[in-house]
C-alpha positions as CSV (number, residue, x, y, z in Angstrom):
1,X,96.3,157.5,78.0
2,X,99.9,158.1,77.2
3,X,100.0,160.4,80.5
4,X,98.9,158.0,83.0
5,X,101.7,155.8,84.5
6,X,100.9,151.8,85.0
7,X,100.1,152.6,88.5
8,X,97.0,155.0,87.4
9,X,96.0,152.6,85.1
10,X,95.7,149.8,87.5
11,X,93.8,151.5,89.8
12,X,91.1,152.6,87.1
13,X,90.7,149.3,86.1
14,X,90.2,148.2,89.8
15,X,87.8,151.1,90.1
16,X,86.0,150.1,86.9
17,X,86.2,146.7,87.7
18,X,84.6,147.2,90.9
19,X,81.7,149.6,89.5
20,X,80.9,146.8,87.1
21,X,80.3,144.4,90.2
22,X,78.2,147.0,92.2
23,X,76.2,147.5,89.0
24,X,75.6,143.8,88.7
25,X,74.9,143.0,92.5
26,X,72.1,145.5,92.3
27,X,70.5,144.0,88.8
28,X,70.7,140.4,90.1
29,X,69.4,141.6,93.6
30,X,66.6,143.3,91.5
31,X,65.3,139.9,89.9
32,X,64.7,137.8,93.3
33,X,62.5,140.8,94.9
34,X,58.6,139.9,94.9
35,X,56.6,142.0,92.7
36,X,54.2,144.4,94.9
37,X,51.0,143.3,94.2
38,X,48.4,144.8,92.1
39,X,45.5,145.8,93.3
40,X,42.9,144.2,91.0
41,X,40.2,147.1,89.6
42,X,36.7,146.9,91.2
43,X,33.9,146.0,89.0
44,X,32.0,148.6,88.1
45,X,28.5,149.3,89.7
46,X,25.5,149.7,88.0
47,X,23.5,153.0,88.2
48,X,20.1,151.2,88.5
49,X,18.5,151.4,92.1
50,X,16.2,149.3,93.0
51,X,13.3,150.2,96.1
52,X,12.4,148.2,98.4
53,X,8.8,148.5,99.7
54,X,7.8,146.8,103.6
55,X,4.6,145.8,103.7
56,X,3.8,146.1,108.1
57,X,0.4,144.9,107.7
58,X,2.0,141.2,106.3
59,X,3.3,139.2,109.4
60,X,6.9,138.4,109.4
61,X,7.5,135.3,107.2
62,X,10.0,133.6,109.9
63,X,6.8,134.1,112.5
64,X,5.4,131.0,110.2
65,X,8.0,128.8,109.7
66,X,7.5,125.4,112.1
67,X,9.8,125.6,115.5
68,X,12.8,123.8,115.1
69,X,13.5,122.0,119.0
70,X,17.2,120.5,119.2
71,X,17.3,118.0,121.8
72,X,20.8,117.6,123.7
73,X,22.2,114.1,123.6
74,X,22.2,111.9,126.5
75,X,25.2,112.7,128.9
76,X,23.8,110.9,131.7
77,X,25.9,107.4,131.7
78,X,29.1,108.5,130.4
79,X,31.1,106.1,128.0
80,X,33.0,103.5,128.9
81,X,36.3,102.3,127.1
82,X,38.2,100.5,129.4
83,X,41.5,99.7,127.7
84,X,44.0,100.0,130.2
85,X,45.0,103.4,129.6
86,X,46.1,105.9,131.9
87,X,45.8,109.5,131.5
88,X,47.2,110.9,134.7
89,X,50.5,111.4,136.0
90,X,53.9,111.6,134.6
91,X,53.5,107.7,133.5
92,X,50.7,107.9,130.7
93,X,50.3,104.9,128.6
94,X,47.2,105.1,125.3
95,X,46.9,101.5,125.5
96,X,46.9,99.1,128.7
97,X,49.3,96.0,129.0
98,X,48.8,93.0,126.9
99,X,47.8,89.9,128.3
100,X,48.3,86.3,127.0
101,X,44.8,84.3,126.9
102,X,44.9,81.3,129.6
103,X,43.8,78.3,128.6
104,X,42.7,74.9,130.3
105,X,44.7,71.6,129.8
106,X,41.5,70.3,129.0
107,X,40.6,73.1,126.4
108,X,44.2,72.9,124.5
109,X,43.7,68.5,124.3
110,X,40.2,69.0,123.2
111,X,39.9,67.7,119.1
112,X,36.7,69.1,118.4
113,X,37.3,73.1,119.1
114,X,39.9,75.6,119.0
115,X,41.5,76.8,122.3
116,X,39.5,79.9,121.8
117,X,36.1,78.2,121.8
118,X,35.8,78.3,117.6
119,X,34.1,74.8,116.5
120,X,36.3,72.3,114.4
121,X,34.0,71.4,110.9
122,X,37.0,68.6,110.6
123,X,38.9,67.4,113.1
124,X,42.7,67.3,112.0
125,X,44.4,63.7,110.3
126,X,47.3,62.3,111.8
127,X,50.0,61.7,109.9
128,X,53.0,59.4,110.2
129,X,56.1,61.0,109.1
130,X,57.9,57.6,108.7
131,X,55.9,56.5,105.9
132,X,55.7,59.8,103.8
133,X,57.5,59.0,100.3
134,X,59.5,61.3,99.1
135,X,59.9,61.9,95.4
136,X,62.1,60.0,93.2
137,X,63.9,62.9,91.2
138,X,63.6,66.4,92.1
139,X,62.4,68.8,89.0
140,X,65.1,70.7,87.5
141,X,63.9,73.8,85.4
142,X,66.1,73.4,81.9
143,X,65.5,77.2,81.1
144,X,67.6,78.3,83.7
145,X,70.7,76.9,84.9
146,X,71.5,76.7,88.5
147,X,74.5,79.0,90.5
148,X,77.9,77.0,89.8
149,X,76.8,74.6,87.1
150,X,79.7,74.4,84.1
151,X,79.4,73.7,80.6
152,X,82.0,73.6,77.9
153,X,84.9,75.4,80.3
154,X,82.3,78.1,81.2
155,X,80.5,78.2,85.0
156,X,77.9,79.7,85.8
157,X,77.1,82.6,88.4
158,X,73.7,83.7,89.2
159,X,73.8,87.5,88.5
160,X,76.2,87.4,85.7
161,X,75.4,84.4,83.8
162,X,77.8,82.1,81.9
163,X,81.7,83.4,82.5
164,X,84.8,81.8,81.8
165,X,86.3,79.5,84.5
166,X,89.8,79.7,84.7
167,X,90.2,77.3,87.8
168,X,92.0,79.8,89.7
169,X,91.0,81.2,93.0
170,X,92.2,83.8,95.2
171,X,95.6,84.3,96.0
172,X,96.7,85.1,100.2
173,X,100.0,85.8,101.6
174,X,100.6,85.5,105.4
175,X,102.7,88.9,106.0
176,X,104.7,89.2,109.1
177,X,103.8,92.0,111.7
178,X,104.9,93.0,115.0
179,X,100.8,93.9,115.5
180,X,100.9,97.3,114.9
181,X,98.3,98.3,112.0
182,X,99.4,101.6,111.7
183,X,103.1,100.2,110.0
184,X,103.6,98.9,106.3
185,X,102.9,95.3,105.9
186,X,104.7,93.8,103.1
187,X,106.4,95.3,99.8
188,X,104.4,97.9,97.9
């Protein structure tokens, strides 16, 4: 090694160096390949042979079996769904328009049945809003406190419970501007 200049000894290392990449580019490329598949071994047959003897005299067992008659189904009326939809044309719709039921003046006044024609077991109570009493207090739930209640200095806020209240707020400056947003506002 004490012959080789620094420039030699570069240029190994870059050889070596890039060697060692090659090498490792193949063995990574290596590990995401599919494995070929096996082919698995066939079971093995047995030597026994067994004959097979045709009796022609018997008649054929099938010959006995009852006939077996499929009817076709009935394609006579053809089937009806009349739904609005249209299946022809560049404008196809799978379901038709909906319509609002029309009722009769008399129908919608009528106390005894529904619009629709349903019967009415009970027919409804008027009620006059005037003399409806309204409770007294309304019912506080002690276990949980409600959202800017305060108690002993403390307030509080539904999410984060009982904080401090320091009776501050937020704090706003009015800044002068000429109106363009792109320009500093202020002292920073």
């Amino acid at each position: 090694m004490k012959n080789m200049n620094p420039k030699m000894k570069k240029w190994l290392a870059v050889a070596g160096g890039l060697a060692l990449c090659a090498v490792l580019v193949v063995l990574i490329g290596q590990r995401f390949q599919t494995p070929k598949p096996v082919d698995a071994p066939l079971p093995s047959q047995s030597s026994e042979v067994s004959k097979v003897t045709v009796d022609p005299s018997k008649q054929d067992s099938t010959e006995k079996e009852k006939e077996v008659t499929v009817t076709p189904p009935d394609t006579t009326q053809p089937v009806t769904t009349d739904n609005g939809a249209v299946s022809n044309g560049t404008e196809q719709t799978i379901q038709g328009d909906v319509s609002k039921p029309e009722y009769t003046e008399e129908q919608r006044q009528d106390p005894t049945q529904k619009p629709n024609g349903e019967k009415v077991t009970e027919p409804p109570k008027a009620v006059d809003h005037d003399k409806v009493e309204q409770p007294k207090e309304t019912p506080k739930s002690d276990s949980q406190p409600q959202g800017g209640e305060t108690k002993d200095g403390k307030i509080y806020v539904p999410g984060f419970g009982w904080i401090e209240d320091h009776g501050g707020g937020g704090e706003g400056t009015v800044g002068d501007s000429d109106g363009d947003i792109n320009k500093q506002v202020g002292i920073m």
